[in-house]
C-alpha positions as a Python dict, from the first residue, in 0.01 Angstrom:
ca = {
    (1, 'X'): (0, 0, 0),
    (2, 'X'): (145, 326, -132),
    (3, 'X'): (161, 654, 136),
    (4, 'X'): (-145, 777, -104),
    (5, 'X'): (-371, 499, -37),
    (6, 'X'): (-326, 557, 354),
    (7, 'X'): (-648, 800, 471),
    (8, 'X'): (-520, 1106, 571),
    (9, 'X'): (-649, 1137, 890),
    (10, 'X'): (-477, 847, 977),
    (11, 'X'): (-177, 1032, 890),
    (12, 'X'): (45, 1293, 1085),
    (13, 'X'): (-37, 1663, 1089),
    (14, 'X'): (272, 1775, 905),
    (15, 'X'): (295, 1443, 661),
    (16, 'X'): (-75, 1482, 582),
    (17, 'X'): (-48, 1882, 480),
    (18, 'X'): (338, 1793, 292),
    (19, 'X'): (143, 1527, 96),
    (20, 'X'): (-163, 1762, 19),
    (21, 'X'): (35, 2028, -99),
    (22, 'X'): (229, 1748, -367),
    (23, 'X'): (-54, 1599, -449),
    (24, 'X'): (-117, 1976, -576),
    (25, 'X'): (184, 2091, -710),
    (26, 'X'): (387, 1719, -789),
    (27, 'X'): (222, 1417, -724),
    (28, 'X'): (606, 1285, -745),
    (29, 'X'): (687, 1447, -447),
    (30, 'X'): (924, 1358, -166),
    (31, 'X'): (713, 1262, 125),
    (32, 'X'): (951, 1321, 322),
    (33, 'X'): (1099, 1122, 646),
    (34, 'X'): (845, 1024, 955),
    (35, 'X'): (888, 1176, 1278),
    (36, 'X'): (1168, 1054, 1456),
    (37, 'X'): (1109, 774, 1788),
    (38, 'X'): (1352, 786, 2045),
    (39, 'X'): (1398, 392, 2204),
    (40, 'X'): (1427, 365, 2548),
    (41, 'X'): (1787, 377, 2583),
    (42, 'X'): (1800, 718, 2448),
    (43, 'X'): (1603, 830, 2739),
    (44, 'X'): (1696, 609, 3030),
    (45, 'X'): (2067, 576, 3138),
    (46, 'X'): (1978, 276, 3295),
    (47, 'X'): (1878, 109, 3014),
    (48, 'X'): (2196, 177, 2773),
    (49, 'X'): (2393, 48, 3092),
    (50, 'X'): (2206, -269, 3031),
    (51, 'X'): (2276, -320, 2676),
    (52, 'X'): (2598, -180, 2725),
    (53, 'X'): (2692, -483, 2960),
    (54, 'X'): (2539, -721, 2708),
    (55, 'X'): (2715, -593, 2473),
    (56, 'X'): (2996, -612, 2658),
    (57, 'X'): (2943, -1005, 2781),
    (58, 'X'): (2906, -1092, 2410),
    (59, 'X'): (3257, -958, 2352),
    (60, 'X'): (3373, -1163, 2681),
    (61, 'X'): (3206, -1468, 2545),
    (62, 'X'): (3378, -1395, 2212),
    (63, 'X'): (3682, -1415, 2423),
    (64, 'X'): (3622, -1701, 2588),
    (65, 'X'): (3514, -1922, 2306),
    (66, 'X'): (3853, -1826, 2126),
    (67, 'X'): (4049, -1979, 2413),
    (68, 'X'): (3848, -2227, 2432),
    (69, 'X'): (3907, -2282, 2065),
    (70, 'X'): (4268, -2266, 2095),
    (71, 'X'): (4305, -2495, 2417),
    (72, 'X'): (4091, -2764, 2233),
    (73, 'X'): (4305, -2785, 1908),
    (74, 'X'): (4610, -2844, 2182),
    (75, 'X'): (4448, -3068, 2398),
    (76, 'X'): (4200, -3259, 2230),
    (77, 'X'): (4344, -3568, 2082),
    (78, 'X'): (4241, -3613, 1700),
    (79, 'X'): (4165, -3946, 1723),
    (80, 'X'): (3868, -3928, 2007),
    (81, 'X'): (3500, -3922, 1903),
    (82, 'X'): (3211, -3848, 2090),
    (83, 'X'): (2816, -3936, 2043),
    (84, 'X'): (2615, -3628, 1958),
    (85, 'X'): (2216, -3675, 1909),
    (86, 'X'): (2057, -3681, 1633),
    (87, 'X'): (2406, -3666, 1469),
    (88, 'X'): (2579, -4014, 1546),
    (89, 'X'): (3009, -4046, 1648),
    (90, 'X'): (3178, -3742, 1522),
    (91, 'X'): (3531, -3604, 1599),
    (92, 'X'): (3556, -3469, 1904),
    (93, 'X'): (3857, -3221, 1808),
    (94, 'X'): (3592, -3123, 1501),
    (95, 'X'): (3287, -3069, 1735),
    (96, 'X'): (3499, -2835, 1968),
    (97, 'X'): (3704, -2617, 1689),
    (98, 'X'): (3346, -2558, 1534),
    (99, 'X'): (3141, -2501, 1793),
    (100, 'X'): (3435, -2297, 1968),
    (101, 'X'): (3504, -2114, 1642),
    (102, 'X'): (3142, -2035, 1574),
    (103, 'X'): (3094, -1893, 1911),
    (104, 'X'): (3376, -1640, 1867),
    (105, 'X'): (3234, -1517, 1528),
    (106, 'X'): (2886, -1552, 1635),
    (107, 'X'): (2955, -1301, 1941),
    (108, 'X'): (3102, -1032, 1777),
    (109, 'X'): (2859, -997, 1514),
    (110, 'X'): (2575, -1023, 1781),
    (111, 'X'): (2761, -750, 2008),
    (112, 'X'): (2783, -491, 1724),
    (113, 'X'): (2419, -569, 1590),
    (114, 'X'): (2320, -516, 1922),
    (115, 'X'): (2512, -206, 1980),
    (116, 'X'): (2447, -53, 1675),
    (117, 'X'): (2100, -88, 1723),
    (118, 'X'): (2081, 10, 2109),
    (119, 'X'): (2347, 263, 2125),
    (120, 'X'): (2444, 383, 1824),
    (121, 'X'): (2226, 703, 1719),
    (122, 'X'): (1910, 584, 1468),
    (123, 'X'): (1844, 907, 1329),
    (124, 'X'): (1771, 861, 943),
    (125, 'X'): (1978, 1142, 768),
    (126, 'X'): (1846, 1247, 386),
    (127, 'X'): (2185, 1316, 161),
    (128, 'X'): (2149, 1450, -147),
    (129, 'X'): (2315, 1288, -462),
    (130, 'X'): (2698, 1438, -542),
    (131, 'X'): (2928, 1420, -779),
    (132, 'X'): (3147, 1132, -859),
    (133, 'X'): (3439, 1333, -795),
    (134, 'X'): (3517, 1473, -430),
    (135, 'X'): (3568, 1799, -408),
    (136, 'X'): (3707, 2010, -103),
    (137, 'X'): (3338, 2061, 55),
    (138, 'X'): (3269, 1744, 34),
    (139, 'X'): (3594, 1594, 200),
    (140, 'X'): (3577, 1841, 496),
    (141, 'X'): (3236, 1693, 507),
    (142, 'X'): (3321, 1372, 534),
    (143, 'X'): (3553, 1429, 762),
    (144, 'X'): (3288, 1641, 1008),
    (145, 'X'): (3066, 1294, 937),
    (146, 'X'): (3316, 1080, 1053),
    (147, 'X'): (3367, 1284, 1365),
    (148, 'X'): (3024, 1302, 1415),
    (149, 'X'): (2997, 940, 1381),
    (150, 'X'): (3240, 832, 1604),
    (151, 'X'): (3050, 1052, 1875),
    (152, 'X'): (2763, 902, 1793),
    (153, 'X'): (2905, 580, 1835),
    (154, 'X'): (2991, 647, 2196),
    (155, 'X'): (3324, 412, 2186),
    (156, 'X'): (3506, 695, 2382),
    (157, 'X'): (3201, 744, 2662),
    (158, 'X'): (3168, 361, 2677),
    (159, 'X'): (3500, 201, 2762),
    (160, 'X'): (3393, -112, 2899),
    (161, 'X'): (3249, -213, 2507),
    (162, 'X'): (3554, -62, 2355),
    (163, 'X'): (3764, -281, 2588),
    (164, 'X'): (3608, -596, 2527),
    (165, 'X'): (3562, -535, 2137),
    (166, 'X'): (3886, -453, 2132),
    (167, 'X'): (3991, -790, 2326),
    (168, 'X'): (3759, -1001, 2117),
    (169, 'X'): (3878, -894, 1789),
    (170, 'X'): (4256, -928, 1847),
    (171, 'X'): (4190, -1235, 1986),
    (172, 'X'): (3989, -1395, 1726),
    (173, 'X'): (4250, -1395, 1476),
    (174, 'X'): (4423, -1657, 1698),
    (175, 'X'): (4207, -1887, 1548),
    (176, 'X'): (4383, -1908, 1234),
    (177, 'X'): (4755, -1851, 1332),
    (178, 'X'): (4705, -2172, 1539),
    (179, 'X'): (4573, -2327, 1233),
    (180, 'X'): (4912, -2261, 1070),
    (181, 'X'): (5046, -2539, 1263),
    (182, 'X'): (4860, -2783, 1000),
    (183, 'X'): (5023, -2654, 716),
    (184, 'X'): (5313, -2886, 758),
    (185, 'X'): (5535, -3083, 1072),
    (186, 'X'): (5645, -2862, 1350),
    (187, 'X'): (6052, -2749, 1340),
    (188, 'X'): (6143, -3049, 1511),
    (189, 'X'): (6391, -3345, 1410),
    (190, 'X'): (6151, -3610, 1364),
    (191, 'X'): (6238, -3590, 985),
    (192, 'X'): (6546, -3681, 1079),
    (193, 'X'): (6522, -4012, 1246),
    (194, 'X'): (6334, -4352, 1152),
    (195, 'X'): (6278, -4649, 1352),
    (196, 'X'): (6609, -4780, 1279),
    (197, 'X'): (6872, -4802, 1576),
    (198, 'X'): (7144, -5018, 1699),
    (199, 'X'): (7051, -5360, 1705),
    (200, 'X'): (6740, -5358, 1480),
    (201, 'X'): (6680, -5632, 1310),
    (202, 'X'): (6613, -5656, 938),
    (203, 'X'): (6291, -5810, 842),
    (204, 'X'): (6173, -5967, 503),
    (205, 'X'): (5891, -5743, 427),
    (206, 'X'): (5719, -6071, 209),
    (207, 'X'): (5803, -6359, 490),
    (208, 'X'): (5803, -6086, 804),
    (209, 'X'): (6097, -6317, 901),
    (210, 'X'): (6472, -6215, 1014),
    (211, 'X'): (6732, -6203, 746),
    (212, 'X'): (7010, -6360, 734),
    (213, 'X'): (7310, -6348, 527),
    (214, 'X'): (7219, -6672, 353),
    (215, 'X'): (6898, -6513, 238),
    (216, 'X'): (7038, -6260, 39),
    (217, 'X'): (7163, -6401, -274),
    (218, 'X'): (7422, -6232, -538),
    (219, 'X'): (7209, -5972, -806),
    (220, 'X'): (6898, -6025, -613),
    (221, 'X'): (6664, -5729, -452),
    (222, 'X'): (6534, -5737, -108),
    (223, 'X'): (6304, -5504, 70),
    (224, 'X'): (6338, -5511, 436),
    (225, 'X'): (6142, -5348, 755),
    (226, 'X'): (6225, -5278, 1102),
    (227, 'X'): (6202, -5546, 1356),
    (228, 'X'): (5855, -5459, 1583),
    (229, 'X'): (5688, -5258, 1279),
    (230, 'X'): (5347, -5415, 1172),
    (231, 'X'): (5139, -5328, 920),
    (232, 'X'): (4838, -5322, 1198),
    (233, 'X'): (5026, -5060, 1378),
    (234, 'X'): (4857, -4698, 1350),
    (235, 'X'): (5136, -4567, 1249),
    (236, 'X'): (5267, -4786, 1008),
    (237, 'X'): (5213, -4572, 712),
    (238, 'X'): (5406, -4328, 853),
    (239, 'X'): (5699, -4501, 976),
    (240, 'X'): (5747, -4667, 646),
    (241, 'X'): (5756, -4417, 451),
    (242, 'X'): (6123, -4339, 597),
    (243, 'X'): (6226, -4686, 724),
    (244, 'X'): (6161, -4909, 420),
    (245, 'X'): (6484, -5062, 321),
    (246, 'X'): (6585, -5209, 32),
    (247, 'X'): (6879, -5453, 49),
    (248, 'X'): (7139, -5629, -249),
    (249, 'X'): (7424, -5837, -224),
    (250, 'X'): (7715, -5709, -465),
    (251, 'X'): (8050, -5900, -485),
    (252, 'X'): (8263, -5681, -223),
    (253, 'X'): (8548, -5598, -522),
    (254, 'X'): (8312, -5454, -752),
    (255, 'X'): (8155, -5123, -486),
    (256, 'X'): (8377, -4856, -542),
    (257, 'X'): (8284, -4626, -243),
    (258, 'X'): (8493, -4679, 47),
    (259, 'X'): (8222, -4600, 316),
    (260, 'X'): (7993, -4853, 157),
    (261, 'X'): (8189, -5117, 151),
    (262, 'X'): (8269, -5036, 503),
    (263, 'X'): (7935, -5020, 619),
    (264, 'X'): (7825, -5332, 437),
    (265, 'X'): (7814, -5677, 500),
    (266, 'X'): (8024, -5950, 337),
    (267, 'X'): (7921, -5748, 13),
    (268, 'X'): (7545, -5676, 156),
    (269, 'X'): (7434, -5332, 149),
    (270, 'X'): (7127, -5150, 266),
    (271, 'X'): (6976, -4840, 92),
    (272, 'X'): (6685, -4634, 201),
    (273, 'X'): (6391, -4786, -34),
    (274, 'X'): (6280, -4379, -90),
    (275, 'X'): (6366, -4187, -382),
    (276, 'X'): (6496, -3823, -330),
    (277, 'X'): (6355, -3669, -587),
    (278, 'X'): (5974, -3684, -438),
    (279, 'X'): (5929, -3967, -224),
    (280, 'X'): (5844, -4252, -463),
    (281, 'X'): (5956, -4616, -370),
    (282, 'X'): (6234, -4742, -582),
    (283, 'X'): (6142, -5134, -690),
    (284, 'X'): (6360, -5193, -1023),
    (285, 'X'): (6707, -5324, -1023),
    (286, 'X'): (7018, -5378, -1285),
    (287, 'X'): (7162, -5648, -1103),
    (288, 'X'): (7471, -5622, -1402),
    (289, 'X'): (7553, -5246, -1310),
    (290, 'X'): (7370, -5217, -1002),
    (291, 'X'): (7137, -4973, -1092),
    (292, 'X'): (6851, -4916, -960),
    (293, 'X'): (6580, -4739, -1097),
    (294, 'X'): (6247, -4501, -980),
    (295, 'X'): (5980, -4587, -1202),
    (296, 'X'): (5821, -4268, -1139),
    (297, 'X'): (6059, -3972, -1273),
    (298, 'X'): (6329, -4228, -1352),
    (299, 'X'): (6605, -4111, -1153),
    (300, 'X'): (6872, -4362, -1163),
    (301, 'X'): (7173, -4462, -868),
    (302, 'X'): (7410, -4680, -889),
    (303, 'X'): (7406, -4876, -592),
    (304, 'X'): (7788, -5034, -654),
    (305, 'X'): (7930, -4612, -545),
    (306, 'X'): (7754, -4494, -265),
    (307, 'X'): (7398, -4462, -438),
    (308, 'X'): (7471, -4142, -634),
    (309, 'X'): (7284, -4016, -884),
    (310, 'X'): (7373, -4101, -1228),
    (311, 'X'): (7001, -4003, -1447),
    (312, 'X'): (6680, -3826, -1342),
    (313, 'X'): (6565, -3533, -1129),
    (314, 'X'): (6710, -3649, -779),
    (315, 'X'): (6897, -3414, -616),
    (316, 'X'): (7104, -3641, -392),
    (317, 'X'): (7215, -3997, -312),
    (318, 'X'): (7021, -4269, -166),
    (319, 'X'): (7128, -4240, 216),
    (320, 'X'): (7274, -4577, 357),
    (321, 'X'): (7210, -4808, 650),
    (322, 'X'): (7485, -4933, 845),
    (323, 'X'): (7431, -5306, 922),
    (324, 'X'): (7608, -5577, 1071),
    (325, 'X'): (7521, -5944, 1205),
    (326, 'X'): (7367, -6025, 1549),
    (327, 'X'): (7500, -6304, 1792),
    (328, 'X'): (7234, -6520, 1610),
    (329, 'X'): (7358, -6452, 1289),
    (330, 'X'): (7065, -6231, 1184),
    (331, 'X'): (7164, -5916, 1001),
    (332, 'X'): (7037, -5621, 1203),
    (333, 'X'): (7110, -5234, 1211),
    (334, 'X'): (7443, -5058, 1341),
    (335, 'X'): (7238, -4734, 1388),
    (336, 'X'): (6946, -4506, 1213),
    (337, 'X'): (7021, -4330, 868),
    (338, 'X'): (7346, -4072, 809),
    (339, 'X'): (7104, -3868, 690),
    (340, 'X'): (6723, -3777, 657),
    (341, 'X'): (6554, -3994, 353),
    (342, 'X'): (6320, -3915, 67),
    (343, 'X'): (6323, -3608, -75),
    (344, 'X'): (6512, -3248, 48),
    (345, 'X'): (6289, -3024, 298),
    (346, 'X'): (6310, -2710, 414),
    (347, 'X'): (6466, -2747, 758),
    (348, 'X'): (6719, -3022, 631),
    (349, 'X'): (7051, -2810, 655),
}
């Protein structure tokens, strides 16, 4: 229903005789802006003191939720899952970093709503049209709006919601520098090391049996495990990927590198299974020049000189396991790796 179809008594005094007069003269008229109604909280102090401390707890609770975000992602194991109806088992780390995360969002947006619409002045302000381009009058006017604006705002007369807004939205960011942490393995040296140490033995990944010298015949290819990994293991796929060994028997006259031949075993040497180019397992072997090949990018080492690189995109030599024989004549590690395996990373110096 258009302003014209209202009757005019039902009108107000000056609206009614504005729209008489343009119904006159321009029945395309402005009408104009209805009287202005103050709320409550532009006429009782007590009442902007209320929504001022609502305002105020949403920030707090804004706060809070971001800790609690934070102290969840820590502490909550990713692996736990908890029963939520109508939903089933979900993750509890999931469950907390949305619900935590939400919160935090949710409470900011609610505080300004709320103070924008409770304490912030509601007068409706008619601005004429200007040009595109800003000239002098109208920058010094948008500076005097700006200043009036932030009085209106009363963020200088009501410090305990600038405090908390303030609080809320520096600590909300949190929330994603945290999440940073997922973006790849903390500094630490676990890159380093594999499950390989002193007195490991080797184990046939096909048989899961101990090698022995016997079992490793001239020109053939072995792939070998640490003793104690399973495949049931959790964490199998992960200790694997840098442990898996691959293992060839070369007549001790024919390896040229010295520290290969010392770190060998009547001829047998171990080599870390993972290329270093990006991570592929190497499975095909030259047994006449000791090559052995990636079948992904087709880098090439020659296992018979220290692993180097002799074709391919791999930046560096296969990195070798020391090994020796136990008291019951298995063959078993001497330590871990000289060096990290697979592929170079960023904190490998």
């Amino acid at each position: 229903m258009s302003s014209q179809d209202i009757p005019e008594e039902n009108l107000p005094a000056e609206q009614a005789g504005a729209l008489s007069v343009a119904d006159e003269k321009d029945p395309f008229a402005d009408p104009g802006l209805p009287p202005h109604e103050h709320r409550i909280q532009d006429i009782d102090e007590r009442a902007a003191k209320r929504s001022e401390r609502v305002v105020a707890l949403l920030f707090t609770v804004s706060m809070l939720a971001t800790v609690g975000f934070i102290a969840s992602y820590v502490g909550i194991p990713h692996d736990k899952s908890i029963f939520v109806f109508p939903i089933g088992h979900i993750s509890a780390l999931n469950f907390a970093l949305g619900m935590t995360l939400g919160a935090a969002l949710f409470c900011i947006g609610a505080g300004a709503v709320h103070w924008a619409r409770t304490l912030m002045s509601d007068a409706e302000i008619a601005d004429e049209r200007h040009p595109i381009e800003a000239s002098p009058e109208v920058r010094t006017k948008v500076h005097e709006d700006f200043k009036q604006g932030a009085k209106e705002s009363v963020l200088g007369r009501r410090k305990l919601i600038r405090n908390t807004m303030f609080g809320a939205l520096t600590l909300v960011p949190l929330s994603g520098v945290v999440l940073l942490r997922d973006l790849g393995p903390l500094p630490e040296t676990k890159l380093r090391h594999t499950r390989w140490k002193s007195g490991t033995l080797l184990v046939n990944m096909n048989t899961n049996e101990p090698l022995r010298p016997s079992d490793v015949a001239v020109g053939s290819l072995t792939f070998a495990k640490p003793e104690g990994l399973e495949e049931h293991d959790e964490d199998f796929q992960n200790e694997i990927a840098k442990a898996a060994l691959m293992i060839v028997r070369i007549q001790p006259d024919n390896i040229k590198d010295k520290r290969e031949l010392e770190w060998s075993h009547e001829g047998i040497v171990a080599y870390s299974k993972i290329c270093t180019h990006v991570g592929c397992p190497i499975s095909l072997y030259e047994q006449q020049t000791h090559h052995v090949l990636c079948p992904c990018h087709q880098s090439t080492f020659d296992l018979s000189d220290g692993a180097r690189v002799i074709f391919g995109p791999a930046g560096h030599a296969l990195p070798q396991l020391r090994i020796g024989v136990s008291d019951e004549g298995y063959l078993q590690a001497l330590g871990d790796f000289a060096e990290p395996v697979g592929p170079a990373f960023w904190e490998r110096g």
